[in-house]
C-alpha positions as CSV (number, residue, x, y, z in Angstrom):
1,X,-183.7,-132.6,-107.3
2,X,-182.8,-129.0,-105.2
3,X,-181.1,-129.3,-101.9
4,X,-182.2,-127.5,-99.4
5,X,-179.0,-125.9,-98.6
6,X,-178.9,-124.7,-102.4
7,X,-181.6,-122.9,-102.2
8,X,-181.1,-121.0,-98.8
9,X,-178.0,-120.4,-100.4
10,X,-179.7,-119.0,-103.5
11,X,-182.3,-117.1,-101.3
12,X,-179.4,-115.4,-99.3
13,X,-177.5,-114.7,-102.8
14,X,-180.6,-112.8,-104.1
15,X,-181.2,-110.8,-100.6
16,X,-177.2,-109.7,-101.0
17,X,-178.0,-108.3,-104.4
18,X,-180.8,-106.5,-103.3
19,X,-179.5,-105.2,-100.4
20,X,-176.5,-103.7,-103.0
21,X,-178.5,-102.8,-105.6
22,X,-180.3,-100.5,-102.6
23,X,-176.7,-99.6,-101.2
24,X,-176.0,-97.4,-105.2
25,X,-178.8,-95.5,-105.9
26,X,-179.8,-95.1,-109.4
27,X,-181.3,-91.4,-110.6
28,X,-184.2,-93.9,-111.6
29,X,-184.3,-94.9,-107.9
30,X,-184.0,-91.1,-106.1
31,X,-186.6,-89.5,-108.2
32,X,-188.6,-92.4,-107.4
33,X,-187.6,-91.9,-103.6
34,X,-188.5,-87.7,-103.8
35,X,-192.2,-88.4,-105.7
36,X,-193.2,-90.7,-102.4
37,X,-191.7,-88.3,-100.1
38,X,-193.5,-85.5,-101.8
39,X,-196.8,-87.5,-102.0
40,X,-196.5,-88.4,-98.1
41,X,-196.4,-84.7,-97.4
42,X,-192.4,-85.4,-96.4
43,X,-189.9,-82.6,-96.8
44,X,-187.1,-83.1,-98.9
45,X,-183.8,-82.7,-96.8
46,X,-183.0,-79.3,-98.6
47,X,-186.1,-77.8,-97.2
48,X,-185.6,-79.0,-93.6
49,X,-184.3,-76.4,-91.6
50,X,-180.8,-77.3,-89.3
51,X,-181.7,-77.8,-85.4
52,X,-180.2,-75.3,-83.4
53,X,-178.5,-75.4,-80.1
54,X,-181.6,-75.1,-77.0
55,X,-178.7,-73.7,-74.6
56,X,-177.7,-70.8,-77.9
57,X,-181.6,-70.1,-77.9
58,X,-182.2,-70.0,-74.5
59,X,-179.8,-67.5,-73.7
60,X,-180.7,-65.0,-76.5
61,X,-184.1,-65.2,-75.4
62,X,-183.0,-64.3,-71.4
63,X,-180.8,-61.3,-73.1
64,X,-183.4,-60.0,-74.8
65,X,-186.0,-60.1,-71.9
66,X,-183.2,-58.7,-69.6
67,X,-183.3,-61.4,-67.4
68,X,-179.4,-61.9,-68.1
69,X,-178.5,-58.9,-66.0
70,X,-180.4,-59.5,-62.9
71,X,-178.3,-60.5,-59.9
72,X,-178.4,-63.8,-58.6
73,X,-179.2,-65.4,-55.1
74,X,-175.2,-66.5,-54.7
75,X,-173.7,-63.4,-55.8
76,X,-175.3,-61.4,-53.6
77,X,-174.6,-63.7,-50.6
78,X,-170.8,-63.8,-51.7
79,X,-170.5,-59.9,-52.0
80,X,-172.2,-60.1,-48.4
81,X,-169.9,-62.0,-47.2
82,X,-167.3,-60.0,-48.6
83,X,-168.3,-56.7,-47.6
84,X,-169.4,-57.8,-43.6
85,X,-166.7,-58.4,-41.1
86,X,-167.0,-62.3,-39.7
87,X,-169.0,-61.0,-36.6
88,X,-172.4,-59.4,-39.0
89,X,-172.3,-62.2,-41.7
90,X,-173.0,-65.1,-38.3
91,X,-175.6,-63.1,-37.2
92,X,-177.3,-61.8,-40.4
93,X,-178.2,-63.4,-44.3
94,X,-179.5,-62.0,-47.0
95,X,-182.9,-63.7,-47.9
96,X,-183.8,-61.5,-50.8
97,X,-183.6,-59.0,-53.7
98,X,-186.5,-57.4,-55.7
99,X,-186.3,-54.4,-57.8
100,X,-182.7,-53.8,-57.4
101,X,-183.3,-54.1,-53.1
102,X,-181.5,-56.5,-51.5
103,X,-183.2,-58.1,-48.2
104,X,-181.2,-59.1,-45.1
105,X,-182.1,-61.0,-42.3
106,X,-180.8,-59.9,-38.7
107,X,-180.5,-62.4,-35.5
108,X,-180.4,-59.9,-33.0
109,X,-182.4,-56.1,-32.5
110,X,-178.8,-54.5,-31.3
111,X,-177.3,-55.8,-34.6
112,X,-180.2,-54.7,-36.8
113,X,-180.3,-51.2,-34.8
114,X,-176.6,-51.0,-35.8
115,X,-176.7,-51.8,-39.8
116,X,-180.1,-50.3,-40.1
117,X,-178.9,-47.0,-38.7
118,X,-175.1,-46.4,-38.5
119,X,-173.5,-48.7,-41.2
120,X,-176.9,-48.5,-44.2
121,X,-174.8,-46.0,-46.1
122,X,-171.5,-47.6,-46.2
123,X,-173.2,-51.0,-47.2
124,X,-174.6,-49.4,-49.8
125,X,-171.8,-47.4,-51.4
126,X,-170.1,-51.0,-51.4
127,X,-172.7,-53.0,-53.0
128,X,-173.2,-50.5,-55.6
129,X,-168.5,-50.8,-56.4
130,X,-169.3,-54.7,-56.9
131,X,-172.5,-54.8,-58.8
132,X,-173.3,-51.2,-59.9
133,X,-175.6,-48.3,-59.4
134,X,-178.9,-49.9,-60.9
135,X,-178.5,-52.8,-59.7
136,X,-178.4,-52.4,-56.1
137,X,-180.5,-49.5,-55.0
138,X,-181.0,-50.1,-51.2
139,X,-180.8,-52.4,-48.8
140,X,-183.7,-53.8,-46.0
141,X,-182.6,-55.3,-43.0
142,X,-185.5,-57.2,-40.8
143,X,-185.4,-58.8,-37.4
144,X,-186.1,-63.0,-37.7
């Protein structure tokens, strides 16, 4: 007469020698392994290409469209800020840049009569020192 703790013990004997047998694989056993991968339509790992990096890819794909050398909104506000004595930069911010023209927003007329006329060409000349010719090729100042 079996006990039944002889034959849980037996069962758990025979699932630790399969579970070994799986652990050493056997040529037998990865042939085996590669003909059911190949009839599921699986790729054997040789054939799978390595991932690559999404940040690597990204930023090849941004070089190559250009999009790498545009300026961006901080930079330009930082130069501003730069450039501009204390009392402009309160009263004016740059809101844009398009097609290499930068966009500035002006409080007051007096202020936008002074940069607009007297001051366009200096603020220029400096924009293009910090980010270069083709990148800055004017400047647009607007009352709002």
């Amino acid at each position: 007469m079996k006990l039944w703790k002889d034959v849980q013990s037996k069962r758990l004997e025979m699932m630790a020698i399969v579970r070994m047998a799986r652990k050493f694989k056997t040529k037998h056993s990865i042939l085996r392994q590669q003909l059911i991968d190949e009839w599921r339509g699986l790729k054997s790992p040789d054939s799978i290409i390595p991932h690559k990096e999404i940040s690597n890819e990204v930023s090849t794909a941004l070089k190559s469209l250009g999009v790498s050398n545009l300026l961006s909104e901080d930079d330009v506000v930082n130069a501003w800020n730069q450039i501009m004595p204390p009392v402009i930069t309160e009263n004016t911010k740059p809101t844009g840049y398009r097609n290499g023209v930068i966009e500035v927003s002006v409080l007051q007329p007096s202020i936008h009569y002074t940069l607009d006329r007297q001051m366009k060409p200096e603020i220029i000349k400096k924009l293009q020192n910090l980010f270069g010719r083709e990148k800055v090729k004017g400047v647009i100042f607007r009352v709002g």
